[in-house]
C-alpha positions in Angstrom: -19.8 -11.9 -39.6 -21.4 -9.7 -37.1 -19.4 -8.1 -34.7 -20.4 -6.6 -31.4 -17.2 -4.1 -30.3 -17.7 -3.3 -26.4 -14.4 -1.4 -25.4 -14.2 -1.3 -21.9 -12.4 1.4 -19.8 -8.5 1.0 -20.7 -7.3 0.0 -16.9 -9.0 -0.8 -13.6 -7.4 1.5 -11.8 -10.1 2.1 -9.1 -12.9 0.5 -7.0 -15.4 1.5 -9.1 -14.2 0.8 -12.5 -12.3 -2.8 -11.6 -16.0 -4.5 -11.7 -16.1 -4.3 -15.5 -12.6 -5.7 -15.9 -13.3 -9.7 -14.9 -16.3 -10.5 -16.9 -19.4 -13.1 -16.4 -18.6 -12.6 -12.4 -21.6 -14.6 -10.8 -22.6 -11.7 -9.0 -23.9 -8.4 -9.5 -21.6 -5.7 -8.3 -23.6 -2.7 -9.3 -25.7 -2.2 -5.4 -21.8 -2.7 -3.7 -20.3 0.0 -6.0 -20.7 3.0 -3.8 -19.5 0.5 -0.6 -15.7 0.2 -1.0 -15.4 -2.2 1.7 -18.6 -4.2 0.3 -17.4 -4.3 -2.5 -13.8 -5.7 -2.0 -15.3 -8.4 0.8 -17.1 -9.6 -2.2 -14.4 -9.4 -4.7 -11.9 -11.2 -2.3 -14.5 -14.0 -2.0 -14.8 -14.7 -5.9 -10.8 -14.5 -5.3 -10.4 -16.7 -2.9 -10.1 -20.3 -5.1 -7.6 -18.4 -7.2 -4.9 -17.1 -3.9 -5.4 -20.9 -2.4 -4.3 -22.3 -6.1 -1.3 -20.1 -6.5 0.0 -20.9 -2.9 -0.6 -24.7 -4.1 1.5 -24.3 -7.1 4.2 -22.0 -5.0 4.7 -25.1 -2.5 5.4 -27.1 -5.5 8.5 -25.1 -6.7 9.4 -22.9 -3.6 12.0 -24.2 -1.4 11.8 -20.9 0.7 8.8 -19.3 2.2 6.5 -17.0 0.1 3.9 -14.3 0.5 0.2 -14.6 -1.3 -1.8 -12.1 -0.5 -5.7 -12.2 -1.8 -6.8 -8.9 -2.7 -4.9 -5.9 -2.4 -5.3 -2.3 -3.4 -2.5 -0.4 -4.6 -2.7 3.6 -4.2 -0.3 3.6 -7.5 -1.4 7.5 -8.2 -2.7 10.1 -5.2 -4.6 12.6 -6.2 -5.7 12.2 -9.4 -9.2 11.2 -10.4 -8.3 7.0 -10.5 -5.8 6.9 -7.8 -6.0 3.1 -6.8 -5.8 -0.4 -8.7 -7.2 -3.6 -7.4 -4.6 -6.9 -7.2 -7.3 -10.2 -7.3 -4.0 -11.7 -6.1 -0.3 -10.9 -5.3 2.5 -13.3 -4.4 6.1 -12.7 -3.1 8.5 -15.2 -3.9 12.3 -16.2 -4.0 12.6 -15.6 -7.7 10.0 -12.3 -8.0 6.9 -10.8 -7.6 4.0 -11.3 -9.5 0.2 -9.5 -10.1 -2.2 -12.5 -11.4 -6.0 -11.4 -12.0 -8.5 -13.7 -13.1 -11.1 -13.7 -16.1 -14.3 -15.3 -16.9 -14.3 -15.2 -20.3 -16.4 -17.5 -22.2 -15.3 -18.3 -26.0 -12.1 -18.4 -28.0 -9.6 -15.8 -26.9 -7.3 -14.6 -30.1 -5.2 -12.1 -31.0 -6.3 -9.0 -32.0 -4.0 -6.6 -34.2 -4.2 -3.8 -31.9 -1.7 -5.3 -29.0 -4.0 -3.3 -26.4 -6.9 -5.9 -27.2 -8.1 -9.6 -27.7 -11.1 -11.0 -29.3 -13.7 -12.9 -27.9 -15.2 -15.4 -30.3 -18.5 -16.1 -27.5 -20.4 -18.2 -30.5 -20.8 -18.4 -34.2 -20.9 -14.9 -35.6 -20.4 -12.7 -32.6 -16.8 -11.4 -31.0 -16.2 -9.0 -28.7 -13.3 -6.9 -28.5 -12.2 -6.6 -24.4 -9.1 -4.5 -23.3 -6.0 -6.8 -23.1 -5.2 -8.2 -19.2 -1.9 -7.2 -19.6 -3.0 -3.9 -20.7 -5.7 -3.5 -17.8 -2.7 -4.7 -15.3 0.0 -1.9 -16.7 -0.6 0.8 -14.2 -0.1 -1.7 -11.1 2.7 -3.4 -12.9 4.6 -0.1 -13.4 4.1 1.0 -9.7 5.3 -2.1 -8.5 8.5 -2.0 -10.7 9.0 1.3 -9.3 8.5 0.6 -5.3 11.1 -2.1 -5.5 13.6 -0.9 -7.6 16.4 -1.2 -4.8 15.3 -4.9 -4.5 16.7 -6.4 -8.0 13.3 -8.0 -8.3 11.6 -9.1 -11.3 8.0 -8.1 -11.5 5.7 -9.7 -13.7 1.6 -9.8 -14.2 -0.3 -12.6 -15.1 -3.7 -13.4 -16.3 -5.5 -16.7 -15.2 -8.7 -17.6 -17.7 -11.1 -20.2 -16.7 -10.5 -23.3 -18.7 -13.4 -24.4 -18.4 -15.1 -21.6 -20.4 -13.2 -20.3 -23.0 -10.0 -21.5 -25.2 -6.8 -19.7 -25.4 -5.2 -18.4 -28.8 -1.2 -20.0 -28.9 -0.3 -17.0 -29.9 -1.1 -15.0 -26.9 1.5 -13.5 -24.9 2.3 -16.6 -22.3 1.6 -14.2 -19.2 -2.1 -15.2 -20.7 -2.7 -18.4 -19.5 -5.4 -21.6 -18.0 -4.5 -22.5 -14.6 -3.2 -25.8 -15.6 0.0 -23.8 -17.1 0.8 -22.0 -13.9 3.3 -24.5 -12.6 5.0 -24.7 -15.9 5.2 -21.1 -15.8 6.6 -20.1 -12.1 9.2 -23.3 -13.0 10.6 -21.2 -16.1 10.9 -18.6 -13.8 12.4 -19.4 -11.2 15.0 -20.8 -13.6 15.2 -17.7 -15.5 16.1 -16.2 -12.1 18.9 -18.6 -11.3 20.5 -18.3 -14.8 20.8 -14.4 -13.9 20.5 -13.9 -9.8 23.6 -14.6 -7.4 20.8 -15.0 -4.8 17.3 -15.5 -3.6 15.0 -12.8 -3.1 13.3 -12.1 0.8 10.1 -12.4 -0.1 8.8 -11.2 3.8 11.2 -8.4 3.2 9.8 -8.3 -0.2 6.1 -7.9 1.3 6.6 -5.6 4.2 8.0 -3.0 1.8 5.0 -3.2 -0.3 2.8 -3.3 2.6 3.9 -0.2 3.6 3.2 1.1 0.0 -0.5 0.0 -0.5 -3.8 1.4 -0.1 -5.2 -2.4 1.7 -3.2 -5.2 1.9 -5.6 -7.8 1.3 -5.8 -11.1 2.8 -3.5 -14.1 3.3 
């Protein structure tokens, strides 16, 4: 079998570099690079569907309010040379917070021995090795852990594949996941969260801290 290995930069952890981390985007980013605002306007458009679904699936198991926010850019290291890391979306609820980026991969998506990476199976004979999502999402996941720390909140990332284009390994961790599962999964949730919480979360206090801690707050 031939294989084609394209190894990505390990995390989007700025502007620049989060273009390579959502593949077979129907635009090209490469002219909005050098324009930050460009280039997130255009991101939170191709983010859009995937903010309106979550709040969609939220009313469906919330019975309190919640915060989705399409977009955001977290400052999760100042001053060094990748300071920021782009959210596609971010939503606030009663039972936790949680980072959900979207992929267009197109193939079968496996398991690949190095825990870091999967394996795209695109057609007969050629795979591609792409940097796991929950890999790519580590840096914002560990600054988010560490901004609400006084909360008791459970912080969790998630990435969304398009069902439509690719086919998930079972075996994958089940943060990976089609769109169809995301009610299923923010049900186990909130349940894991009631077997162990006295009480809900604030998600608007929740979000105001976190606003306060980000480099753009997106959109609602």
């Amino acid at each position: 079998m031939k294989q084609v290995r394209i190894v990505p930069p390990l995390v989007a952890t700025d502007v620049s570099s989060a273009a390579s981390c959502h593949q077979d985007r129907p635009f090209d980013f490469r002219g909005l690079v050098a324009d930050r605002d460009g280039w997130m306007a255009c991101q939170r458009g191709l983010s859009l569907s995937l903010s309106r679904n979550v709040s969609d699936v939220l009313r469906t198991v919330c019975d309190r309010s919640f915060v989705v926010r399409c977009g955001v850019l977290f400052e999760h290291a100042p001053g060094t040379r990748n300071p920021t890391t782009w959210i596609d979306c971010l939503a606030a609820t009663e039972f936790g917070v949680f980072i959900i980026d979207q992929y267009h991969w197109r193939g079968a998506v496996k398991r690949s021995m190095d825990e870091d990476e999967v394996l795209i199976h695109e057609r007969p004979g050629v795979v591609s090795v792409e940097t796991s999502p929950l890999r790519r999402a580590k840096p914002a996941l560990r600054h988010l852990r560490a901004v609400l720390t006084g909360y008791n909140c459970p912080v969790e990332c998630i990435a969304v594949l398009d069902a439509s284009h690719c086919e998930i390994d079972p075996t994958l961790p089940e943060t990976i996941l089609v769109l169809s599962e995301l009610p299923h999964f923010m049900r186990t949730r909130l349940n894991r969260f009631r077997g162990n919480s006295l009480q809900y979360l604030d998600p608007q206090r929740i979000a105001a801290g976190l606003q306060a801690r980000c480099a753009d707050w997106g959109r609602s």
